[in-house]
C-alpha positions in Angstrom: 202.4 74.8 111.8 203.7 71.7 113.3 202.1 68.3 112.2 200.8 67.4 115.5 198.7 70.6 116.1 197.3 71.6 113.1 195.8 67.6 112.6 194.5 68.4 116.6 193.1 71.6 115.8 191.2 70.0 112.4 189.8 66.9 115.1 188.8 69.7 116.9 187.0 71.8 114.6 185.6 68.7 113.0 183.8 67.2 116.6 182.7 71.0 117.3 181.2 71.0 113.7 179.8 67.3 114.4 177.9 68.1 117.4 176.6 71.7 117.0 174.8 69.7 114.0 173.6 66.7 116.2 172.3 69.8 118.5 169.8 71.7 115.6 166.8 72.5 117.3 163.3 70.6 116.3 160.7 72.5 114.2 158.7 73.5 117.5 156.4 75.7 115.8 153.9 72.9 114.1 153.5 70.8 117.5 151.3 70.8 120.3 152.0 72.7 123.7 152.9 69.4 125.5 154.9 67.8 122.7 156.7 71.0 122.4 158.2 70.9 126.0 158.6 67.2 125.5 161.1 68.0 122.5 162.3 71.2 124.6 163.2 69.1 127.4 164.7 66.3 124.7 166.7 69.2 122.9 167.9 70.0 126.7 169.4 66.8 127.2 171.2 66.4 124.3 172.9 69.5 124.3 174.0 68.5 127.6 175.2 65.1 126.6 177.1 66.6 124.0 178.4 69.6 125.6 179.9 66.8 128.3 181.6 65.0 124.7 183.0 68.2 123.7 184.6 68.5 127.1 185.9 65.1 127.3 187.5 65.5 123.9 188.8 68.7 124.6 190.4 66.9 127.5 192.1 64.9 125.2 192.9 67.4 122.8 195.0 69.5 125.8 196.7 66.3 126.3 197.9 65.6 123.5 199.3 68.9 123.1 201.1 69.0 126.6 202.9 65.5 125.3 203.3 67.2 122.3 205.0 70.1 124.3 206.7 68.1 126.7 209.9 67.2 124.9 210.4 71.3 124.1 212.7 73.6 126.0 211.6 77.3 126.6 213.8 80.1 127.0 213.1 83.6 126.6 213.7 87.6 126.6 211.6 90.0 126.5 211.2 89.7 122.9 211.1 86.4 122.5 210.2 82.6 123.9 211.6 80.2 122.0 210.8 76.2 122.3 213.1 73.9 120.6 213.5 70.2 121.3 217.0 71.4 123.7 218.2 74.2 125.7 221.4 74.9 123.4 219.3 74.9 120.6 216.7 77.2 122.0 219.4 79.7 123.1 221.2 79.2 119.8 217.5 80.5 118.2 216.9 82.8 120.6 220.5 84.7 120.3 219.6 84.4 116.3 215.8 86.3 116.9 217.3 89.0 118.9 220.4 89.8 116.4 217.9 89.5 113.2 215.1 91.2 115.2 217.0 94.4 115.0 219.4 94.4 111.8 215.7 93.3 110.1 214.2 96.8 112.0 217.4 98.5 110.9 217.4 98.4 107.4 213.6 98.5 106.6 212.2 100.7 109.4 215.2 102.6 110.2 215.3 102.4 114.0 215.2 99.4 116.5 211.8 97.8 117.4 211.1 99.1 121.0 212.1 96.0 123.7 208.9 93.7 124.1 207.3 95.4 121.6 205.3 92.5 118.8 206.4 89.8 121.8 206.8 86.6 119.9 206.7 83.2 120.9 208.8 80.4 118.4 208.2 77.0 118.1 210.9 75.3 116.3 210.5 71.9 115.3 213.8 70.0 113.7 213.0 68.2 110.2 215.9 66.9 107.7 212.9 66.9 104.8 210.7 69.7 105.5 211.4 73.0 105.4 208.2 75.2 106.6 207.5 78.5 108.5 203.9 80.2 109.4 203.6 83.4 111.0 200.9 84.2 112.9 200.2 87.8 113.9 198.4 89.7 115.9 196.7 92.3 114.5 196.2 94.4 117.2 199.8 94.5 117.9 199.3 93.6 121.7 202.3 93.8 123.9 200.9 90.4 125.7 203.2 86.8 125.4 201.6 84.4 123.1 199.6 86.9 120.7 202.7 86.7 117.8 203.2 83.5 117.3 206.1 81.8 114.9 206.1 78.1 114.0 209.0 76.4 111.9 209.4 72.9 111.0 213.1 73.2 109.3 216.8 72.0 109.3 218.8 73.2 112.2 220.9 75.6 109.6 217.2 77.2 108.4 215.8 77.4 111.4 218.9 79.6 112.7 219.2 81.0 108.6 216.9 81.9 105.9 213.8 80.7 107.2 213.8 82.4 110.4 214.9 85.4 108.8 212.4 85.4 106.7 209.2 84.7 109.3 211.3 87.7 111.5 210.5 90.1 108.3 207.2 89.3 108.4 207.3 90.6 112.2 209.3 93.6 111.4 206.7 94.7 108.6 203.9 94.0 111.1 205.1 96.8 113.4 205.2 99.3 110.3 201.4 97.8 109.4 199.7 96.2 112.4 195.9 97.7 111.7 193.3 96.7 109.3 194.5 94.1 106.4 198.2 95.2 107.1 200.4 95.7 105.0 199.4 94.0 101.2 200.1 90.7 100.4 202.2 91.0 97.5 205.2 93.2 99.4 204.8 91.2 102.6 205.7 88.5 100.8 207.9 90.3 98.0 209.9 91.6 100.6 210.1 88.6 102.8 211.3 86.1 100.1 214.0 88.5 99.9 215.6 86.5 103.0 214.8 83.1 101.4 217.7 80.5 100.9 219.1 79.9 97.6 217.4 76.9 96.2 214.0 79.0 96.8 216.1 82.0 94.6 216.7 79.2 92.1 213.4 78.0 91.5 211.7 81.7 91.5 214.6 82.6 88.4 213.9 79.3 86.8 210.1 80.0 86.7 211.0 83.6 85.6 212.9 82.1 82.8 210.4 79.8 81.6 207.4 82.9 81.5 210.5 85.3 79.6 210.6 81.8 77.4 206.8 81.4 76.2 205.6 84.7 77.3 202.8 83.9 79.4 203.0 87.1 81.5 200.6 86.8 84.4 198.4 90.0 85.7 200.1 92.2 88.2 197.0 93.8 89.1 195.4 89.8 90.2 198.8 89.5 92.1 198.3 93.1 93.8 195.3 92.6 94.7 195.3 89.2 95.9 194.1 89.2 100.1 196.4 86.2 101.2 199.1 84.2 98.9 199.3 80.5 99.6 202.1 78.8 100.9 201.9 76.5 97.4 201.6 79.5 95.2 205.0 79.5 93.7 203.9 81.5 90.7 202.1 84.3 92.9 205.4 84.4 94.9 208.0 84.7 92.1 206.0 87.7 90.8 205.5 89.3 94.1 209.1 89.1 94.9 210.4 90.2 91.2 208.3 93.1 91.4 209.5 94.0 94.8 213.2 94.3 92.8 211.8 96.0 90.1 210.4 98.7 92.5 213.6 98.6 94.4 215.8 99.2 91.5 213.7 102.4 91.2 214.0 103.8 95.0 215.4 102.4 98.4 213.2 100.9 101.3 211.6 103.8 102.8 210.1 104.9 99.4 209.0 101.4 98.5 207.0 100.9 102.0 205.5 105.0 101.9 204.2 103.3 98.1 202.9 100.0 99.2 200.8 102.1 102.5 199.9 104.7 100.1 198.8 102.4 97.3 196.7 100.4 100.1 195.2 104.1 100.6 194.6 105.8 97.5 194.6 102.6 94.7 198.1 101.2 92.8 197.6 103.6 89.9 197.8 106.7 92.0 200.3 105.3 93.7 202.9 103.8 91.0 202.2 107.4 89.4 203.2 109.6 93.0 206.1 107.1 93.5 207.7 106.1 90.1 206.2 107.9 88.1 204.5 105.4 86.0 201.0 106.5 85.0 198.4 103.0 84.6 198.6 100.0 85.3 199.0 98.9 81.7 202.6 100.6 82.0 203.4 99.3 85.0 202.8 95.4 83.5 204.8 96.5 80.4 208.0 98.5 82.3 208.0 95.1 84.6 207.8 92.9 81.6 210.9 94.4 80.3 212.6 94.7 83.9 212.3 90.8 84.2 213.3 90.2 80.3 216.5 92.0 80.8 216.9 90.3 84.3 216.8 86.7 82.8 218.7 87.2 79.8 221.5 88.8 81.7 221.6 85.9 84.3 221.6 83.6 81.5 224.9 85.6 79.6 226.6 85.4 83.0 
């Protein structure tokens, strides 16, 4: 998310946090009749001094975000709004969303998202040191403008490259899993980091390397099971996106996302053993174990 909104957000949350704790009621239970209303009507008043702080800095909190907005151009399609700090460069993005929008739907779904369908606004925000995307989804799937929102804070090649490609797959895998927890975290992400640019490739093989070098294998099942995977969780990532190419070198796309719905169904043993035949989860760690050995050593001969 961009810097200025998230830090506005926090103030936000913080004052809210601040003032519902300046507004605890008093232990009325242990007091007279008459000092009871007296602290009722005390109580009273305060929440209505701070409800009228709240307001006033949620006044300044819109503020800040409409200066914080003011400098962005909007265009948009029925898929998209985009707001970028000019109009080429929204277009530019915007012409990029719709083209990736639909190869993305293509080749994992099969078939073209329906027009408006997951409507998406984009902030883009340009940065010659940061490169940073969050996708935020709703997960109702609602048809409504502003419920899908993507934020990048990147170079102008990412932002119209790898790392709007890879927030886009995120949106393409929500339309195949928009209910409950979605689709799992370690093939949302697996799948997505596919799309990533090739320093990020780099670093994931180099990590790879180093756990093939001292054999410190981490657990598949704690990555499989994992809820969310954070942003700085570069180990968490390398192994969700490995494994998504070990299950991809056994079977195309449409088998790999029937296994990751079914497994979110019926368990990942049941699962890997319906799909690939592979009976525990013990033989699943071992088969990727030697999937990623052979991987690394033959990147290294080359």
């Amino acid at each position: 998310m961009p810097k200025g909104i998230g830090i506005g957000f926090l103030l936000l949350l913080m004052t809210i946090v601040l003032l519902v704790t300046n507004c605890e009621p008093a232990d009325l239970s242990s007091s007279p009749a008459s000092s009871s209303r007296r602290e009722l009507d005390e109580l009273l008043e305060r929440i209505a001094r701070n409800s009228f702080e709240l307001r006033q800095q949620s006044a300044v909190f819109d503020a800040r975000f409409r200066e914080y907005d003011a400098g962005f151009i909007n265009v948009g399609s029925k898929n998209f709004s985009v707001g970028a700090p000019s109009r080429a460069f929204a277009e530019a993005v915007l012409a990029a969303a719709e083209s990736m929008r639909r190869e993305l739907a293509l080749e994992w779904l099969g078939k073209e998202l329906p027009e408006g369908k997951q409507f998406t606004r984009i902030h883009v925000e340009l940065s010659t040191e940061i490169d940073e995307g969050l996708c935020d989804l709703d997960p109702a799937g609602s048809l409504s403008c502003g419920h899908n929102r993507i934020w990048l804070t990147t170079t102008p090649e990412l932002a119209l490259g790898s790392t709007l490609r890879h927030e886009l797959t995120h949106l393409v895998l929500h339309h195949q899993f928009p209910a409950g927890g979605g689709i799992p975290a370690f093939a949302n992400e697996g799948i997505c980091s596919r799309m990533d640019d090739a320093n990020r490739h780099a670093r994931r093989s180099n990590l790879l390397g180093k756990i093939v070098q001292t054999e410190k294998w981490p657990s598949l099942v704690e990555v499989m099971t994992q809820r969310t995977i954070a942003p700085t969780d570069e180990l968490a990532y390398t192994v969700s996106a490995s494994l998504t190419e070990f299950f991809l070198s056994r079977g195309d796309r449409k088998k790999y996302l029937d296994f990751v719905s079914a497994g979110s169904r019926i368990g990942w043993p049941a699962a890997t053993q319906q799909f690939y035949g592979i009976a525990t989860t013990r033989d699943l760690q071992r088969e990727w174990q030697t999937f990623v050995t052979q991987t690394v050593r033959k990147a290294q001969a080359n």
